[in-house]
N, C-alpha and C positions, 0 to 999 in steps of 0.2 A: 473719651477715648483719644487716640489717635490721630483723628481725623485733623483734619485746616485747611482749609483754603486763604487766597489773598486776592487781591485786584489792586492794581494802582496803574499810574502814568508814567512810563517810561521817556517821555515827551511827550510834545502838544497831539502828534500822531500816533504814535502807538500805546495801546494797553494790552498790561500784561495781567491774566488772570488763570487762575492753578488752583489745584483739589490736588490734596495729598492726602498717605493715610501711613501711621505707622507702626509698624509692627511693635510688640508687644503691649506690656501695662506700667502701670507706676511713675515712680518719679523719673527714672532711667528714659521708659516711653517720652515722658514729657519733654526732658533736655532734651533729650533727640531730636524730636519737633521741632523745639524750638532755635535748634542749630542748623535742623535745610529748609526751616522756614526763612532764616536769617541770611543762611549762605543762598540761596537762590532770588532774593532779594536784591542781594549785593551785587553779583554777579549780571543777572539782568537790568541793574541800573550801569553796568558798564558798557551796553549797546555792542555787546556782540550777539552770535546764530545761540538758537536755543538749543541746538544740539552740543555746541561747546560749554553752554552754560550748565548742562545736565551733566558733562563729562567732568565738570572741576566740580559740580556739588557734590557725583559720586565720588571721587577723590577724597577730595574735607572728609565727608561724611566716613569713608574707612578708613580714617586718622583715628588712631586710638578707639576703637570700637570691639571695646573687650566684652560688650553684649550681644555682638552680634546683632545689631538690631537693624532695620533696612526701611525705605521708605518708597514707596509707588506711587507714583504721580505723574498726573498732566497736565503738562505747563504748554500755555499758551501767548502767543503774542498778536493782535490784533492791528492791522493797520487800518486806523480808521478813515483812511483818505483814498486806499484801494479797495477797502474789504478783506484783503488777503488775512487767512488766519494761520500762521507758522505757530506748531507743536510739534512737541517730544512727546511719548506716551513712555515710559518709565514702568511697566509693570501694571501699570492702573487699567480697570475698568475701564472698557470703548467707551466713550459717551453718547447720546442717543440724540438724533438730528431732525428736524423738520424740514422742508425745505419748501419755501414760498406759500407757509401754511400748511401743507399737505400732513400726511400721517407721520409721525416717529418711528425713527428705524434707528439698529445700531450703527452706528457710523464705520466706516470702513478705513480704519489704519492698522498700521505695523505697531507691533508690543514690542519695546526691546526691554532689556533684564529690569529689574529696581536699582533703586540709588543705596549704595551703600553698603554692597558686599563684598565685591571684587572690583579690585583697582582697573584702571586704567580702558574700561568699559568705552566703547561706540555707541552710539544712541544717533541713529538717524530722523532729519529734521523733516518731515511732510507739511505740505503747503493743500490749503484748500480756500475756496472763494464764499465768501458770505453774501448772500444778496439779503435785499429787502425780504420781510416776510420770513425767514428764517429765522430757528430756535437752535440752539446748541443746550444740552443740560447733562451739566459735569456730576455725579455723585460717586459716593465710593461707598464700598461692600456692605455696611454698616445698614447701608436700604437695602442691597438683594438677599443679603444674608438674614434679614429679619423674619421673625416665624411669629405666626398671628397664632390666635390661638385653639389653633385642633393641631399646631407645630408642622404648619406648612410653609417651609421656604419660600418669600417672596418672589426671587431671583429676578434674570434681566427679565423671562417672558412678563411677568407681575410686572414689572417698572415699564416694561413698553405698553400693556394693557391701560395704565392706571393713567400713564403719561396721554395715551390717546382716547381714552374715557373722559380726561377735564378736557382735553382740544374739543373733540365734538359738545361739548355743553358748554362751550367757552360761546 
């Protein structure tokens, strides 16, 4: 499908790591991937806020976009010398948090539009603190949307169940 994620080193302190997903199928889907896989690489290796780097991927990305096709994601940046973790949330799935060990819960940010349908989009930058003992787990729709087989939807409550079923037997 769709889906990608990435992680790399934007320097020796910061890492940048994202879960995207893109809308439709085929070869079309693919380029597309692989064009705000590219453009949000490039951009984030140019050491500005992740909120402007959202704003020129959704740019690029409705350059010639005669498929209409759009992409959600959450991009993050990591400072590994504060903790500090700066993300955009682009459309995508909340991702689900531990914190100091404790149980998984959705995580509490702002969703602003997807990448890649209308120009000139705002995407506000939220900061939050990692300590020790904390879990972050980025997925996209592709787990809550999957149906086991008597075709019952996984969804978040399933993903927070299953996430807190291996924590206690961890």
């Amino acid at each position: 499908g769709g889906d990608f994620y990435d992680v790399f080193l934007i320097d020796e302190n910061r890492l940048c790591f994202l879960v995207a997903d893109v809308s439709g199928k085929g070869v079309p889907a693919a380029l597309f991937m692989t064009l705000a896989k590219t453009h949000i690489k490039n951009y984030m290796m140019l050491d500005m806020p992740v909120a402007e780097v959202a704003k020129l991927v959704n740019n690029r990305l409705n350059e010639d976009n005669e498929e209409e096709l759009f992409v959600t994601a959450f991009l993050c940046v990591l400072d590994t010398g504060t903790n500090r973790l700066t993300f955009v949330n682009a459309g995508h799935n909340k991702p689900f948090i531990s914190r100091a060990g404790g149980p998984f819960g959705q995580m509490e940010c702002k969703v602003d539009f997807v990448l890649g349908i209308m120009e000139e989009m705002v995407y506000r930058e939220q900061v939050t603190e990692l300590m020790p003992g904390d879990c972050l787990c980025l997925y996209t729709d592709g787990v809550t949307e999957a149906f086991d087989i008597d075709g019952e939807m996984f969804s978040d409550e399933g993903m927070e169940r299953a996430l807190n079923r291996h924590r206690e037997e961890a």
